[in-house]
GUNUVEX-65387 format. One record per residue (C-alpha): residue number from 1; residue in three letters; x, y, z. Coordinates in steps of 0.5 Angstrom, whole numbers, plus 500, padded with zeros to 3 digits. Each point is the difference from the previous one (the first is absolute). Layout:
N
{NUM; 'ALA'; {X; Y; Z}}
...
***
This chain:
187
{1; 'UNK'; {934; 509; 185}}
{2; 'UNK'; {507; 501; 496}}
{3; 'UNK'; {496; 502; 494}}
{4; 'UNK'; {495; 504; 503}}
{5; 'UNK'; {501; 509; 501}}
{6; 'UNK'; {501; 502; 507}}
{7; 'UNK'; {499; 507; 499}}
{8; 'UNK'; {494; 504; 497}}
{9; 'UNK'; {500; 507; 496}}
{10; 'UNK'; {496; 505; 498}}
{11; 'UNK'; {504; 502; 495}}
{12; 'UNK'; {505; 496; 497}}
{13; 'UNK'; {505; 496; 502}}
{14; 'UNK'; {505; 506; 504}}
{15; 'UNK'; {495; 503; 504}}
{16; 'UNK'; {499; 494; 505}}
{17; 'UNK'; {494; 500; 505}}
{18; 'UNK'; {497; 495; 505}}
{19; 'UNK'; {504; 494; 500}}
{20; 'UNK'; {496; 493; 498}}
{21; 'UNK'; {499; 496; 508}}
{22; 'UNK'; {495; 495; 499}}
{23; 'UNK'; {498; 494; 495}}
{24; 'UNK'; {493; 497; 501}}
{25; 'UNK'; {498; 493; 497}}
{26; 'UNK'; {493; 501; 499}}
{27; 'UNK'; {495; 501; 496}}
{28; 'UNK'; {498; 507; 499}}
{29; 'UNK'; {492; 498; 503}}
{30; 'UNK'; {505; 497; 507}}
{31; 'UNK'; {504; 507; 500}}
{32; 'UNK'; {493; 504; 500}}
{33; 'UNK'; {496; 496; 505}}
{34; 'UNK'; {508; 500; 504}}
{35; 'UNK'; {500; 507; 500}}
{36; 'UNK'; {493; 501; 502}}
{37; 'UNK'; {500; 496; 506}}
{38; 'UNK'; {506; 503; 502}}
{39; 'UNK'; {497; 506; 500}}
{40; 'UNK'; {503; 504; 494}}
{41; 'UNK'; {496; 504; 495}}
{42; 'UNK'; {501; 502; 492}}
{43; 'UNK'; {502; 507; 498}}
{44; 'UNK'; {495; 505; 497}}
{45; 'UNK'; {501; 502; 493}}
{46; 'UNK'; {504; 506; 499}}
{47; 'UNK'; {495; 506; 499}}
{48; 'UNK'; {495; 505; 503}}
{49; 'UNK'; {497; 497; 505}}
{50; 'UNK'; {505; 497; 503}}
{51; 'UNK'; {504; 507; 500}}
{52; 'UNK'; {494; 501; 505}}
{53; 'UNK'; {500; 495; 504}}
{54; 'UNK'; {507; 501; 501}}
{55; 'UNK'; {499; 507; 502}}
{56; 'UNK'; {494; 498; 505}}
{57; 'UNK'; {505; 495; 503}}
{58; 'UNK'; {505; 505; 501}}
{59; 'UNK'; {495; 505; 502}}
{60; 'UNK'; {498; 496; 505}}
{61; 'UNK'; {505; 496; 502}}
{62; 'UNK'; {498; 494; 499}}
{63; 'UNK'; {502; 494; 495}}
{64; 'UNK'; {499; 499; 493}}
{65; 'UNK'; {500; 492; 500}}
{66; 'UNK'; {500; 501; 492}}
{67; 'UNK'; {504; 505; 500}}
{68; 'UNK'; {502; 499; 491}}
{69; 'UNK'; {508; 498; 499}}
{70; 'UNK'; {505; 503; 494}}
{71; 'UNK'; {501; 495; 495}}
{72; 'UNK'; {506; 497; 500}}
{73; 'UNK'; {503; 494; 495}}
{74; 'UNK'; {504; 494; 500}}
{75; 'UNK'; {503; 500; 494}}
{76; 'UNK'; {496; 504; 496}}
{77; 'UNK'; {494; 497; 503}}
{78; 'UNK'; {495; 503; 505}}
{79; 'UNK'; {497; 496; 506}}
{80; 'UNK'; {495; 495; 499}}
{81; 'UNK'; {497; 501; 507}}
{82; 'UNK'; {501; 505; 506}}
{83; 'UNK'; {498; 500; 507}}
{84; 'UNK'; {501; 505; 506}}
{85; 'UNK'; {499; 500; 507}}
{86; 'UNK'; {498; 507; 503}}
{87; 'UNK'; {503; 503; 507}}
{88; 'UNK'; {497; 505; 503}}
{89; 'UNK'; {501; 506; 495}}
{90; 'UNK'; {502; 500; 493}}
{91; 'UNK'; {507; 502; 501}}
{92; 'UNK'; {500; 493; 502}}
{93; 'UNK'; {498; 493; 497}}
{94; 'UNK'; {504; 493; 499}}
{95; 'UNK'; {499; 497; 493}}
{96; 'UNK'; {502; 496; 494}}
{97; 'UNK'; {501; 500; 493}}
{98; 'UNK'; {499; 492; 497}}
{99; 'UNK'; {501; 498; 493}}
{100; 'UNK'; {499; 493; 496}}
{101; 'UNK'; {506; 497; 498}}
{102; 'UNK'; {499; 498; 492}}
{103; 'UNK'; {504; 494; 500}}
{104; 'UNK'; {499; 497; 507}}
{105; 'UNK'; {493; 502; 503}}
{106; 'UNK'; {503; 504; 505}}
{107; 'UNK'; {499; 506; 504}}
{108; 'UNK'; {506; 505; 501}}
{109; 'UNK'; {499; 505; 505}}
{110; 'UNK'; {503; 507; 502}}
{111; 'UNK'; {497; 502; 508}}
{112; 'UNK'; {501; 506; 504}}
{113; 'UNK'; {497; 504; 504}}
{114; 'UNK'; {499; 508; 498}}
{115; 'UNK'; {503; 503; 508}}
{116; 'UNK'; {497; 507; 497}}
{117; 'UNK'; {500; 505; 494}}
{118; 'UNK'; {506; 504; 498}}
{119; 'UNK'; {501; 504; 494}}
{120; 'UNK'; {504; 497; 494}}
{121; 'UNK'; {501; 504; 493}}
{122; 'UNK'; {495; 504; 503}}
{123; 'UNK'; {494; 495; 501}}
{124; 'UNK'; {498; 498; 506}}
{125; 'UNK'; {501; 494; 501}}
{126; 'UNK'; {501; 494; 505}}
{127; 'UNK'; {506; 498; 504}}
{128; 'UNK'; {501; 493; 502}}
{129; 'UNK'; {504; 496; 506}}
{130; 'UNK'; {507; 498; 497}}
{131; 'UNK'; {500; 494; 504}}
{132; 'UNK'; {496; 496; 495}}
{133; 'UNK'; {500; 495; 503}}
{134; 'UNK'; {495; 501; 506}}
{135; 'UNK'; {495; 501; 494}}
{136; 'UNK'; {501; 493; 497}}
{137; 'UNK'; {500; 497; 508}}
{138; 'UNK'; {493; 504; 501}}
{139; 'UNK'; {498; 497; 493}}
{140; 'UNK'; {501; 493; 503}}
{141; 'UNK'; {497; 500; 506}}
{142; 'UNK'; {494; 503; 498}}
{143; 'UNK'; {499; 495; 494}}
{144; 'UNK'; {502; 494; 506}}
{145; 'UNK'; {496; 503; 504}}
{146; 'UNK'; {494; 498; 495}}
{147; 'UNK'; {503; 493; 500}}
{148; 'UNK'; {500; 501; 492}}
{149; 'UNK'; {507; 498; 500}}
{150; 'UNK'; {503; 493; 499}}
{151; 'UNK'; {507; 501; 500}}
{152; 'UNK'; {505; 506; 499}}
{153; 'UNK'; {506; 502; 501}}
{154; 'UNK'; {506; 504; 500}}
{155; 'UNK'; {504; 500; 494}}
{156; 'UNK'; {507; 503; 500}}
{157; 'UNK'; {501; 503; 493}}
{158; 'UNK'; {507; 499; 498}}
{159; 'UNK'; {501; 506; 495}}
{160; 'UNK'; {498; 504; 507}}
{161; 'UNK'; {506; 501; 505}}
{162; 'UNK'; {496; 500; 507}}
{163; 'UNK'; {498; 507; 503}}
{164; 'UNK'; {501; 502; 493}}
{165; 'UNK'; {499; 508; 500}}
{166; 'UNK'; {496; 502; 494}}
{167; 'UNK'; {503; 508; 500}}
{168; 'UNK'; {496; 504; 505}}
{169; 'UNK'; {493; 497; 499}}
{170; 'UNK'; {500; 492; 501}}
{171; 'UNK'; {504; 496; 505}}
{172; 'UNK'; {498; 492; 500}}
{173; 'UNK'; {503; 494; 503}}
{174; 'UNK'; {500; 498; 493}}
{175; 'UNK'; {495; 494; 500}}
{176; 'UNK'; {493; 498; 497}}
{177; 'UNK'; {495; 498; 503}}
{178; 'UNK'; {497; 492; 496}}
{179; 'UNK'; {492; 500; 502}}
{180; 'UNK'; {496; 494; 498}}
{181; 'UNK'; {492; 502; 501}}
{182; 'UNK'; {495; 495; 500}}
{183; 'UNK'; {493; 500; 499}}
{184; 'UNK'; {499; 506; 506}}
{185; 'UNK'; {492; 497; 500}}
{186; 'UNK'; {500; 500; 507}}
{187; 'UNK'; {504; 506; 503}}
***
């Protein structure tokens, strides 16, 4: 875990966002099948349609369980796969971003729950819950519940004081989340 980034960014090094809390040992089929009985769904694409779906949703005050994510990187790199939890509005959601680790086969993760929009550098924009912590619980439980995990743990990162607070956006116990996944053929 020493060598592996903490945070991601959406552009560049000084303009820190979600804080990598989650590290899945699996293959990228284990992860999807995980997801999946766990009830989570992959974003739509960015364009037209999913403008209008997100405005029918609000509209009707319903959820968009494929509601689409911005793009952030980790290290330069965009995300190699995504899911999402609806609420019962589009204000509201939990998700994950993951990306596949080069070296080690691994999936890094940044969770958080978007809480409601705010207006940020003049876009509407989600919110999301401080306590990034409750993100990555929800996460475990629900990929438990599936029985897809074989073991997990949480890890204290070293280079993270405990209840580190990230400015005004994030505040963390400081520790990763280490899940092995198995097959997920029987959830």
């Amino acid at each position: 875990l020493d060598g592996l980034p903490e945070q991601q960014t959406n552009r560049g090094p000084n303009h820190p966002s979600d804080l990598v809390n989650i590290l899945l040992i699996a293959s990228r089929d284990e992860v999807m099948r995980a997801f999946q009985a766990a009830g989570w769904s992959a974003p739509e694409s960015h364009g037209i349609l999913a403008f209008y779906h997100m405005f029918h949703c609000t509209v009707e005050r319903k959820s968009y369980n494929q509601l689409p994510m911005s793009n952030l990187k980790l290290n330069g790199s965009a995300p190699n796969a995504a899911f999402e939890k609806g609420l019962n509005t589009c204000a509201k959601r939990h998700h994950i971003r993951l990306w596949q680790d080069a070296q080690s086969g691994a999936w890094l993760g940044a969770a958080t729950e978007d809480v409601s929009y705010r207006v940020y550098r003049a876009h509407l924009t989600h919110a999301t819950d401080r306590s990034i912590d409750n993100e990555r619980a929800k996460i475990i439980n629900d990929l438990a519940f599936t029985g897809c995990i074989d073991k997990g743990a949480l890890i204290p990162r070293a280079s993270l004081k405990p209840a580190r607070d990230f400015g005004s956006s994030i505040l963390t116990d400081g520790d990763i989340a280490v899940l092995q996944l198995n097959g997920c053929t029987a959830p």
